[in-house]
C-alpha positions as a printed Julia matrix, in Angstrom:
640×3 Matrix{Float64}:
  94.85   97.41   88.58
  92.76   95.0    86.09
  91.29   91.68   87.75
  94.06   90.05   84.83
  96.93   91.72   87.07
  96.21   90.03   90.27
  97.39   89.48   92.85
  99.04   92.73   93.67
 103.07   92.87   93.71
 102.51   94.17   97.39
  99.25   95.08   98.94
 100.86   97.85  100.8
 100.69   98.53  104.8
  96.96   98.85  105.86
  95.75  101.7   107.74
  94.06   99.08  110.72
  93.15  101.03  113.18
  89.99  101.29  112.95
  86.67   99.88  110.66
  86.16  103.34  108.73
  89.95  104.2   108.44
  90.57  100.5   107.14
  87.98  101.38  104.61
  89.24  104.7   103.96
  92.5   103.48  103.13
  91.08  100.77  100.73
  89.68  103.52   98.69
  92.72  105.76   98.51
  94.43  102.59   97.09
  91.63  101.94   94.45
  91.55  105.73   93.15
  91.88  105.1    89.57
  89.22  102.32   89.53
  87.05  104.74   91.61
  87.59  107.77   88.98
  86.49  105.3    86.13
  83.7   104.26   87.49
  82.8   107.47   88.69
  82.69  109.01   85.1
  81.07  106.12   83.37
  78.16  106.24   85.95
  77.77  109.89   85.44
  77.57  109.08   81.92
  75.08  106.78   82.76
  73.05  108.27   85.88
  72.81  111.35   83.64
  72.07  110.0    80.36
  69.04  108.52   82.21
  68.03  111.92   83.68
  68.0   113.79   80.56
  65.48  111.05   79.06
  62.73  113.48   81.28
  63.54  116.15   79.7
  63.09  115.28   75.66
  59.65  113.54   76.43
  59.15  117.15   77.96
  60.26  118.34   74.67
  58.99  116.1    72.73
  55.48  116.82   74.05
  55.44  120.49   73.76
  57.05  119.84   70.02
  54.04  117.91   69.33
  51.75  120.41   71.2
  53.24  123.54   69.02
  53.01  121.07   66.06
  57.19  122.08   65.42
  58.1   119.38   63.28
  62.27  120.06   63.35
  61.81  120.54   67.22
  60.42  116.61   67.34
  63.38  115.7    64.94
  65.29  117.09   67.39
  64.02  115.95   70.49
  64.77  111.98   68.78
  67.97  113.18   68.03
  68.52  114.1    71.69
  66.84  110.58   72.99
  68.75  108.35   70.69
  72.13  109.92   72.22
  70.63  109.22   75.75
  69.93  105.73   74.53
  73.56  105.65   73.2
  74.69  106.85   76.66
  73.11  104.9    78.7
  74.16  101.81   76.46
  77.83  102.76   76.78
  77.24  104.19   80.41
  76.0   101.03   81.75
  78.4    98.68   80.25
  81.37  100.17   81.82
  79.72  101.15   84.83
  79.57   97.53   85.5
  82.88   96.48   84.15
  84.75   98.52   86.76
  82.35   98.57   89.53
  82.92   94.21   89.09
  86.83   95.36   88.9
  86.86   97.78   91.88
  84.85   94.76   94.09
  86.98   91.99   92.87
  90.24   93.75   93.53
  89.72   95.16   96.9
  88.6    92.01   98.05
  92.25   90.35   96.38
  93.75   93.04   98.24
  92.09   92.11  101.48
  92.96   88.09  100.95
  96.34   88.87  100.02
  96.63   91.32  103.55
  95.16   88.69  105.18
  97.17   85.73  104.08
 100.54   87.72  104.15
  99.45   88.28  108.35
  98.5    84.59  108.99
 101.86   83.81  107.28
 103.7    86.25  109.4
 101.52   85.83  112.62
 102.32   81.66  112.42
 100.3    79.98  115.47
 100.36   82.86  117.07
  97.14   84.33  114.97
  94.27   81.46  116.31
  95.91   82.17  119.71
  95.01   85.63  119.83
  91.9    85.5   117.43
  89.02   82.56  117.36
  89.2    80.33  114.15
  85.83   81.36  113.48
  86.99   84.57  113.21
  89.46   84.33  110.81
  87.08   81.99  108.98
  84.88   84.59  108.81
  86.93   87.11  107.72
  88.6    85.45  105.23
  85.38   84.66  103.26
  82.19   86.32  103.66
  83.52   89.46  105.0
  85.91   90.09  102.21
  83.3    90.24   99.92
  81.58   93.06  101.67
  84.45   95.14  102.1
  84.57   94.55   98.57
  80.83   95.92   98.14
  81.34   99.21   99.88
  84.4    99.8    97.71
  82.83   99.22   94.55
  79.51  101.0    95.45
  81.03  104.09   96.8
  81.9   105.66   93.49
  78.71  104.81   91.93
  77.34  106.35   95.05
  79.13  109.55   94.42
  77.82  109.49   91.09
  74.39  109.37   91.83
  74.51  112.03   93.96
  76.33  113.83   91.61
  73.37  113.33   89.01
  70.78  114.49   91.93
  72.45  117.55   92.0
  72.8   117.82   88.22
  68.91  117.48   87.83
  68.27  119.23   90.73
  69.77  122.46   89.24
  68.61  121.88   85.6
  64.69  121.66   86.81
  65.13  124.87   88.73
  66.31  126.48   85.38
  64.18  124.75   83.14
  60.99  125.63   85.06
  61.79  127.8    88.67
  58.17  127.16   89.81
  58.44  123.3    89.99
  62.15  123.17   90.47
  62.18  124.85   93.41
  60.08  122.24   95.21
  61.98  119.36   93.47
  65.01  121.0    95.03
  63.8   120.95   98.66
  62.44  117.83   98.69
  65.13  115.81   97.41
  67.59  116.37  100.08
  64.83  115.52  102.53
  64.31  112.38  100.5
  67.68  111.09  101.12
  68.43  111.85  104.69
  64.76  110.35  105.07
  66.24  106.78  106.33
  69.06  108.41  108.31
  67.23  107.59  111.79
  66.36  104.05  110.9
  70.38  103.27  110.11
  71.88  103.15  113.51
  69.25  100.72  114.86
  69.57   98.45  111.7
  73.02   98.35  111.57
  72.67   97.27  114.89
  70.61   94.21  114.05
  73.23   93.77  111.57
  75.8    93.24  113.42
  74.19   90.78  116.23
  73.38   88.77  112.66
  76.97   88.85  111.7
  78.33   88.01  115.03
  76.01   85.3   115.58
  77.27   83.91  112.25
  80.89   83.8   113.13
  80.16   82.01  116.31
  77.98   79.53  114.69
  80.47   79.28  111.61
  83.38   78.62  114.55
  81.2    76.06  115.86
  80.96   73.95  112.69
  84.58   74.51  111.86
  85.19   73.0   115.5
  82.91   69.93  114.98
  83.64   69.17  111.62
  87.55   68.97  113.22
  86.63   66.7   115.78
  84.0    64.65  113.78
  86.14   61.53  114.42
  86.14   62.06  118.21
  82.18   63.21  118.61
  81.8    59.71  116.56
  83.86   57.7   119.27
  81.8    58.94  121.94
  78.55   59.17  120.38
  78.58   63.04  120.73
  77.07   63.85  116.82
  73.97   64.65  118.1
  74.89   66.75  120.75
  76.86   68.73  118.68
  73.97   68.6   116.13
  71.4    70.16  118.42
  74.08   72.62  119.61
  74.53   73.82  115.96
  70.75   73.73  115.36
  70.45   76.16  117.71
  73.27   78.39  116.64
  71.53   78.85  113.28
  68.37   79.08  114.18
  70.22   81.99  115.92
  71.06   83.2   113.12
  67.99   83.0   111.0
  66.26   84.95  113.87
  68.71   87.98  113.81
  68.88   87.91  109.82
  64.65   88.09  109.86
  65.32   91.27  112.44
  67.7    92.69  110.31
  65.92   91.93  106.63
  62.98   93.58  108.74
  64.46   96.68  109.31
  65.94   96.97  105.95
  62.59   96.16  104.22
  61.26   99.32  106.01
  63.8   101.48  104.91
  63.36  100.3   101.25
  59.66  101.1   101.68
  60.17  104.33  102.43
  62.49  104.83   99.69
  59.79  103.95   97.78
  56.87  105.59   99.82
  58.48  109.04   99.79
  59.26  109.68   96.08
  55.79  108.57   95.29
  54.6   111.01   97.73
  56.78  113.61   96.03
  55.21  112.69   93.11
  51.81  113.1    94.16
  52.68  116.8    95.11
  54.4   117.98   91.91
  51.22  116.41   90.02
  49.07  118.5    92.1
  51.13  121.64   92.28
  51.38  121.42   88.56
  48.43  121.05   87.52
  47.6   124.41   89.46
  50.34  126.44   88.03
  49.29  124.83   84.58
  45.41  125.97   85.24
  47.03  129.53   85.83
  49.23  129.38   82.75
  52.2   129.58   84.53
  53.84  126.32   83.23
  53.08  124.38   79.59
  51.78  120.76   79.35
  55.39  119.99   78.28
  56.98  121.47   81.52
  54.61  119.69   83.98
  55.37  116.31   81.73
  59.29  117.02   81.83
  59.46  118.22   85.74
  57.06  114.86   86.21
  58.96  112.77   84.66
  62.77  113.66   86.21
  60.76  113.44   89.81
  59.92  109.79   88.95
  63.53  108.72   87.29
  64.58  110.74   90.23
  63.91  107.91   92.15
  66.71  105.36   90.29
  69.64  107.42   91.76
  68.02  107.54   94.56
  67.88  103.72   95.41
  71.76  104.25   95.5
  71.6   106.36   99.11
  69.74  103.16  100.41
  72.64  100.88   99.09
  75.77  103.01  100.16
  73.66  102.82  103.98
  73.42   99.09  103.25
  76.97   98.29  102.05
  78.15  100.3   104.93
  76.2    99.05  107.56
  76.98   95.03  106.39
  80.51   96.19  105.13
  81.55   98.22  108.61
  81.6    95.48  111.2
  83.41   93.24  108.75
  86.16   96.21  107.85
  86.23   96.33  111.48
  86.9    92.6   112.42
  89.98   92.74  109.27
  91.66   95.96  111.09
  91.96   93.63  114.0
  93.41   91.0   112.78
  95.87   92.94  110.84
  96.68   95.16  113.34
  98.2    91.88  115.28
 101.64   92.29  116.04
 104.29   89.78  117.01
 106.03   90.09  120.14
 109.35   89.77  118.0
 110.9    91.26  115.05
 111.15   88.88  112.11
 114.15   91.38  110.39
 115.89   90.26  113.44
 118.99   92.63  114.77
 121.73   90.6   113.74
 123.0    89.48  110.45
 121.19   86.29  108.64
 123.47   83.27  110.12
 121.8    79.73  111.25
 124.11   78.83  114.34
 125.04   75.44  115.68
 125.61   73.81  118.55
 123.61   73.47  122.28
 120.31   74.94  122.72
 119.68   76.84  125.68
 116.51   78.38  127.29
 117.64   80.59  130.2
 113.81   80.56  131.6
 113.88   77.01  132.33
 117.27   76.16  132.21
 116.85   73.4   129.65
 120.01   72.68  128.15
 119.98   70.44  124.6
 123.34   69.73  123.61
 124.93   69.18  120.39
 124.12   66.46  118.14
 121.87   64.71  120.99
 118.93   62.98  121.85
 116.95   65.25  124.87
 113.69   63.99  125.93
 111.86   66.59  128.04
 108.97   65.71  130.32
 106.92   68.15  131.41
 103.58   67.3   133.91
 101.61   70.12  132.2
 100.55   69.77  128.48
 100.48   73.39  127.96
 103.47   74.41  129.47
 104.94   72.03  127.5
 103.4    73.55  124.31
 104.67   76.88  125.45
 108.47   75.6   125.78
 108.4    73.81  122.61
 107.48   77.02  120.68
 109.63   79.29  122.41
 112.77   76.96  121.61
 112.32   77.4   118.13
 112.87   81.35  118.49
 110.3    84.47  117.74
 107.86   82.87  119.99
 103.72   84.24  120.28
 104.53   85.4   123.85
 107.35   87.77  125.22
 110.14   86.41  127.63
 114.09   85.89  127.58
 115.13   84.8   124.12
 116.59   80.99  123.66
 120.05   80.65  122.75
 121.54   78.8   120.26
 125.43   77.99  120.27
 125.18   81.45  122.61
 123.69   83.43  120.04
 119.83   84.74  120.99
 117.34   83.21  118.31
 114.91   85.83  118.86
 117.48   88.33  117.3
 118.58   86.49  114.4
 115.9    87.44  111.05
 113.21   84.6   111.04
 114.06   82.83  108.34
 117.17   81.7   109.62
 115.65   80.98  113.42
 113.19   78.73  111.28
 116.12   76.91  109.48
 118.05   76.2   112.51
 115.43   75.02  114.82
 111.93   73.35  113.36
 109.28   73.01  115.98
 106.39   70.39  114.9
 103.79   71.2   117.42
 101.27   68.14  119.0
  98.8    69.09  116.29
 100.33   69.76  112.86
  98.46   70.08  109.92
  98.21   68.36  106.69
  97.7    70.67  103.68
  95.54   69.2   100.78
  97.65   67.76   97.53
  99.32   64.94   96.49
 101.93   63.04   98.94
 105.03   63.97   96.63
 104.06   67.85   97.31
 103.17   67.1   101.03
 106.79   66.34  101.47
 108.18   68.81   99.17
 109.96   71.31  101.93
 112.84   73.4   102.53
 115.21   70.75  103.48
 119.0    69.87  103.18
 118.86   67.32  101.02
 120.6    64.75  103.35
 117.37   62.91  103.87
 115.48   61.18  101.2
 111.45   61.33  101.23
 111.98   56.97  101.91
 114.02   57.11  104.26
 111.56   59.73  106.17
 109.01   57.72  105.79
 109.93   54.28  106.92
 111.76   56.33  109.82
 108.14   57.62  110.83
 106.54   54.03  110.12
 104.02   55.43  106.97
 104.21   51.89  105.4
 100.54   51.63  106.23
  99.53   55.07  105.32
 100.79   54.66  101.72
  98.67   52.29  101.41
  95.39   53.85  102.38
  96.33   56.66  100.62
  96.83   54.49   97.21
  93.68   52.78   97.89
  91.65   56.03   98.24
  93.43   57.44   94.66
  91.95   55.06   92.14
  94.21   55.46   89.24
  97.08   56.0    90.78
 100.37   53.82   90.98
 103.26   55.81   92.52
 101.73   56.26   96.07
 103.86   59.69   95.82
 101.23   61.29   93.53
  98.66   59.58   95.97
  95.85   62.66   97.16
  96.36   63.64  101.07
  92.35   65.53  101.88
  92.55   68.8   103.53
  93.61   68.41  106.87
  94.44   64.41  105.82
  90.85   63.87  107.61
  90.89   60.91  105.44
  92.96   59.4   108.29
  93.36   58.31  111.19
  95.11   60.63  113.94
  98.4    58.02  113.88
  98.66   58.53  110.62
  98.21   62.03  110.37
 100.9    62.34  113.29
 102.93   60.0   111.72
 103.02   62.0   108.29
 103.42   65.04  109.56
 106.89   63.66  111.68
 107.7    62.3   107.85
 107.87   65.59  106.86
 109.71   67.21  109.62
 112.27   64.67  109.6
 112.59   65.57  105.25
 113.62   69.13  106.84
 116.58   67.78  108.33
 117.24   70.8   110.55
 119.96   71.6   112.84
 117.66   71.15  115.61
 114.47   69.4   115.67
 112.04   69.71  118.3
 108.98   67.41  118.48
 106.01   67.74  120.58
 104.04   64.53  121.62
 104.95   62.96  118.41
 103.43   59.6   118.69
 100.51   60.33  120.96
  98.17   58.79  118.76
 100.44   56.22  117.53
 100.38   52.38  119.44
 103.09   51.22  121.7
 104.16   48.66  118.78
 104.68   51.29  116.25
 105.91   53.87  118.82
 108.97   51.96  119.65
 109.74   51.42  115.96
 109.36   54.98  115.04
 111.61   56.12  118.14
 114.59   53.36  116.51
 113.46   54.84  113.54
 114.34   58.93  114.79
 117.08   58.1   116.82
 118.91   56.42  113.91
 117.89   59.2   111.64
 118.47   61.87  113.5
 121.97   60.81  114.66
 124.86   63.76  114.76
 121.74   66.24  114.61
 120.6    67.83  117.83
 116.65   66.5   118.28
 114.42   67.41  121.55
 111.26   65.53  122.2
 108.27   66.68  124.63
 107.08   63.29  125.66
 105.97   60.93  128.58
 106.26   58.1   126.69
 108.44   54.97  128.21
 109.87   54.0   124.77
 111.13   57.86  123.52
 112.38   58.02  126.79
 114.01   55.06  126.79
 115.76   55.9   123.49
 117.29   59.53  124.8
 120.45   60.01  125.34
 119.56   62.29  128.29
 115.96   63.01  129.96
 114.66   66.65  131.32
 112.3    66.84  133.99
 110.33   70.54  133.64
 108.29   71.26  136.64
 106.87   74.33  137.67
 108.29   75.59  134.68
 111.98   75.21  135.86
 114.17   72.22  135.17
 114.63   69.95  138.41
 116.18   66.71  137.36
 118.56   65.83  134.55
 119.33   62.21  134.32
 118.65   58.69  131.96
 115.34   57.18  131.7
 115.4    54.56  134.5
 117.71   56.23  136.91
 115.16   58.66  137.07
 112.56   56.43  137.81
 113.95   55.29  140.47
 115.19   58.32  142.18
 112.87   61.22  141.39
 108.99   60.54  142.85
 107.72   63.69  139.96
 109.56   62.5   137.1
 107.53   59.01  138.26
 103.91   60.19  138.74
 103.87   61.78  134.79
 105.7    59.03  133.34
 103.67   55.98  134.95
 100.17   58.38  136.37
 101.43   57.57  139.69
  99.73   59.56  142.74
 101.57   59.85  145.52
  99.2    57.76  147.76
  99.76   54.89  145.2
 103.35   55.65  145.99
 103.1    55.75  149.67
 101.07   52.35  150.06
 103.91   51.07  148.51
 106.15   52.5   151.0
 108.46   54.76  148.51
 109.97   54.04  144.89
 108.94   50.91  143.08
 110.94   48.24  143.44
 112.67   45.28  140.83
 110.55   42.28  141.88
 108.06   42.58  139.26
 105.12   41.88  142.09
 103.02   45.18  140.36
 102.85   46.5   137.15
 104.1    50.12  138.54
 106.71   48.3   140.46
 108.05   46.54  137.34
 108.47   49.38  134.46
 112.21   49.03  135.22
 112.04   45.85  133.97
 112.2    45.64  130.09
 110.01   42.74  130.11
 107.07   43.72  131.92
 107.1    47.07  130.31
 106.8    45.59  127.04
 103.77   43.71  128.38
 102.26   46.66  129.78
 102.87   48.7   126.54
 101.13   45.96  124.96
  98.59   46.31  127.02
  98.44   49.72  126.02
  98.78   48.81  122.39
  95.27   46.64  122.63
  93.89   49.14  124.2
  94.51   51.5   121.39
  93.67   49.54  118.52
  89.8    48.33  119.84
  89.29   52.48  120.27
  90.46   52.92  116.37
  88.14   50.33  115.41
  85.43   52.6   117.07
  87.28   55.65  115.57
  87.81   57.09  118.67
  91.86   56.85  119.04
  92.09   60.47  119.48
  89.55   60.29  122.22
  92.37   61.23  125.23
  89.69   61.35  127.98
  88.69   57.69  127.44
  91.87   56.24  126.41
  93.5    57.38  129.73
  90.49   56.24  131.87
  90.24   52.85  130.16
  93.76   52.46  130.75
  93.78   53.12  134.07
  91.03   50.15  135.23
  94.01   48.11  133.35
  96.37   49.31  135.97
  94.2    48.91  138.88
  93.59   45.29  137.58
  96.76   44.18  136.95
């Protein structure tokens, strides 16, 4: 595989379960590009090595005055030169080729699991994390790939020299030959406590990389409530974190390159001294001491490579380790499915609850607890990120249809979608039926006013379709995030569309608009929308009340505010000793603002209430600020 080739046709099926078998596996894949750059670095480690041994020549030439042996012995160095020339070039070119394609492979592994783990991966695995993974650690799985074969061929070329000094001269090679191996296992005892230290560094760096990810998401909300410089001494301190374990680690490290240093040098020292003995006694030439001298001190360039396979492998292990995991994530349902490919229509069940959402029909669902709610809406769209009793569609279990068609039958837009970076024209480009038009989505979901900031932040540009949407849209506000993001849902045009909280962060103006806008939209099409919302509910054809995770009333909007006291407390924030001073359900006098949301009139009052309310927190650009919103509106209530 050439870097031109990428990305691979298929990255293949990991071996996750572990760090070191993860690694293993990343090898065996790469065993072409490893063989490469295996031979080129012998070429090169070697042509190096011999360089020792023609000085050694060269010298004794010189001292025998042997003019053809000197012609010779340049001979001999130019070819080294030549080798290590060619050696080095290619060396490089592959070892860059084996790094830049195992880290591909990783990305691609990686990507292919987040695409086939959906939500479910930042449920199971911190954002951070993944982050983390994603980026930095890629590159160091990348590392250890790429160094290992010029690892092997360094040791390879110890070997090589090893047994060519004890030939060349027995006296001297002999001692070369001990001490190397005792050179490179020198460090061994100093690599479990540093790799240690390295991994406290790269731990703390995932949690302080989470923790910027986190406030950089919520930057509009820390702004609303003046929290930017909490969250700035917070991070302060995570890095400073950091800095401290990476001065621990770079410690530890820096003492294990001195003693790669300290004990060649030492080696050095000896041969000198032995030497020059054995020279004194005849027993080896001026040339031999110069040659065996010589190899000792190159000696040390292959050498430096035991210190960076340690290194790579300490830095790369933890990070092969934290990939295994996340690719060794499983889903709780097959996506082949065990029935044929078919997208069913017709009533949506969910046996667990007991929610029924029948054909071609408007079902609001309230449900007291946000979560819960969460946890319904994703398991009606099929193959959900927790086990339990499949939903049925038309009677047929979603859960056992392939995934592809569960995901074309029912779309689930969760209360937090995202907004991918690009223009607005491929924002909305999406599998859809073609029944809806990218206008008519639009003014459905009210994004008059968001094609307009978005033209006004692309100079240059005059369709407001090629207009540039920022990653994440952080450009804009949280209503108009929401409000694009229901755009593009409604483009889908599925069989069933379920919405969750899908004008939270939208005024009560707008929100009424937008639920004309759906319900006209959306008519002949079966939609179900988590909400608590008045207006949404106001529009549905039927209303769901989920408590306790089990459905206990079923009726329209206003008959259930007036007969069920829990579909009441979500919808209005009623407690029940508001309810009890009242002396039971609210009444059609108007004489309280609780007491009147039957009427249309004083709902639309309090709504606009609401919508005031709203609009003075977006000027402070804290809208999505839940907390506050709901407390500010409740000193309206108590007021009124």
């Amino acid at each position: 595989m050439q870097i031109q080739d990428l990305p691979y046709p298929d990255p293949g099926v990991p071996d996750a379960r572990s760090g070191p078998r993860f690694l293993w596996w990343l090898g065996r894949n790469q065993l072409g590009g490893q063989f490469k750059s295996l031979a080129w670095g012998l070429l090169h480690f070697v042509s190096v090595s011999a360089l020792p041994f023609c000085v050694g020549f060269a010298v004794q030439a010189v001292v025998d005055r042997s003019g053809s042996r000197l012609a010779l012995t340049g001979g001999l160095m130019v070819l080294c030169g030549a080798g290590i020339a060619v050696g080095d070039t290619f060396l490089h070119r592959t070892a860059v080729t084996n790094w830049i394609t195992a880290a591909a492979r990783v990305q691609q592994l990686l990507a292919r699991q987040a695409s086939h783990l959906g939500s479910a991966l930042t449920r199971r695995v911190a954002a951070g994390e993944v982050v983390a993974v994603s980026t930095g650690d890629v590159e160091k799985i990348g590392w250890f790939v790429e160094a290992l074969s010029r690892f092997l061929a360094a040791a390879l070329t110890i070997v090589i020299v090893c047994v060519g000094l004890f030939v060349y001269q027995p006296a001297l090679g002999v001692v070369v030959a001990v001490s190397v191996p005792v050179l490179a296992i020198s460090v061994l005892p100093l690599l479990p406590r540093a790799t240690r230290r390295a991994d406290v560094q790269r731990e703390k760096a995932g949690r302080a990389t989470e923790l910027a990810s986190d406030t950089v998401a919520g930057l509009r909300v820390l702004r609303g409530i003046g929290g930017e410089e909490l969250f700035l001494d917070r991070y302060r301190r995570a890095s400073q974190e950091v800095r401290h374990a990476a001065v621990r680690s770079a410690r530890m490290w820096a003492v294990i390159s001195a003693i790669q240093v300290l004990m060649p040098g030492l080696l050095l020292i000896a041969i000198v001294w032995h030497g020059v003995q054995l020279a004194r006694q005849g027993r080896v030439t001026v040339g031999e001491l110069v040659t065996v001298y010589s190899a000792v001190m190159i000696m040390s360039y292959p050498l430096r490579h035991f210190e960076e396979i340690a290194m790579a492998y300490s830095f790369s292990r933890p990070s092969a380790k934290r990939a295994a995991h996340v690719l060794s994530l499983e889903r709780v349902t097959d996506t082949v499915g065990t029935r044929a490919a078919e997208v069913p229509a017709g009533d949506l069940y969910d046996p667990d609850t007991g929610l029924l959402a029948p054909s071609g029909r408007l079902t609001a669902v309230v449900c007291g607890d946000p979560d819960a709610a969460g946890r319904l809406a994703e398991r009606l769209g099929g193959h959900p990120a927790e086990a339990g009793t499949s939903v049925l569609l038309d009677g047929v279990p979603l859960d056992e249809l392939p995934l592809d068609s569960a995901r074309t039958a029912v779309l689930v837009q969760d209360k937090d979608p995202v907004l991918l970076s690009g223009s607005l024209r491929e924002l909305l480009d999406v599998p859809a039926s073609g029944a809806v038009g990218a206008a008519e989505a639009l003014a459905a979901a009210q994004c008059g006013d968001v094609l307009v900031a978005l033209a006004q932040g692309s100079l240059g540009t005059e369709d407001p379709m090629d207009s540039r949407v920022t990653e994440r849209g952080r450009s804009l506000s949280g209503g108009q995030r929401q409000r694009l993001a229901l755009a593009r849902s409604l483009i889908t045009d599925p069989e069933v569309l379920v919405l969750d909280e899908p004008t939270s962060a939208v005024d009560s103006h707008t929100e009424a608009r937008i639920a004309d806008g759906v319900r006209e939209l959306r008519a002949g099409r079966t939609t179900v929308v988590f909400t608590s919302s008045p207006l949404l509910l106001d529009q549905a054809d039927r209303v769901v009340l989920v408590h306790e995770g089990a459905v206990v009333a079923v009726g329209a909007h206003r008959e259930l505010l007036r007969s069920e006291p829990r579909y009441r407390a979500v919808v209005t924030r009623e407690t029940e000793e508001e309810s009890a001073s009242r002396g039971g359900p609210p009444t059609d006098d108007g004489a309280t603002l609780r007491g009147a949301l039957d009427d249309e009139a004083s709902l639309r009052s309090a709504l606009d209430d609401e919508a005031s309310l709203r609009g003075a927190l977006s000027d402070d650009d804290a809208l999505d600020d839940e907390a506050a919103l709901r407390s500010a509106l409740e000193e309206i209530e108590e007021s009124a």
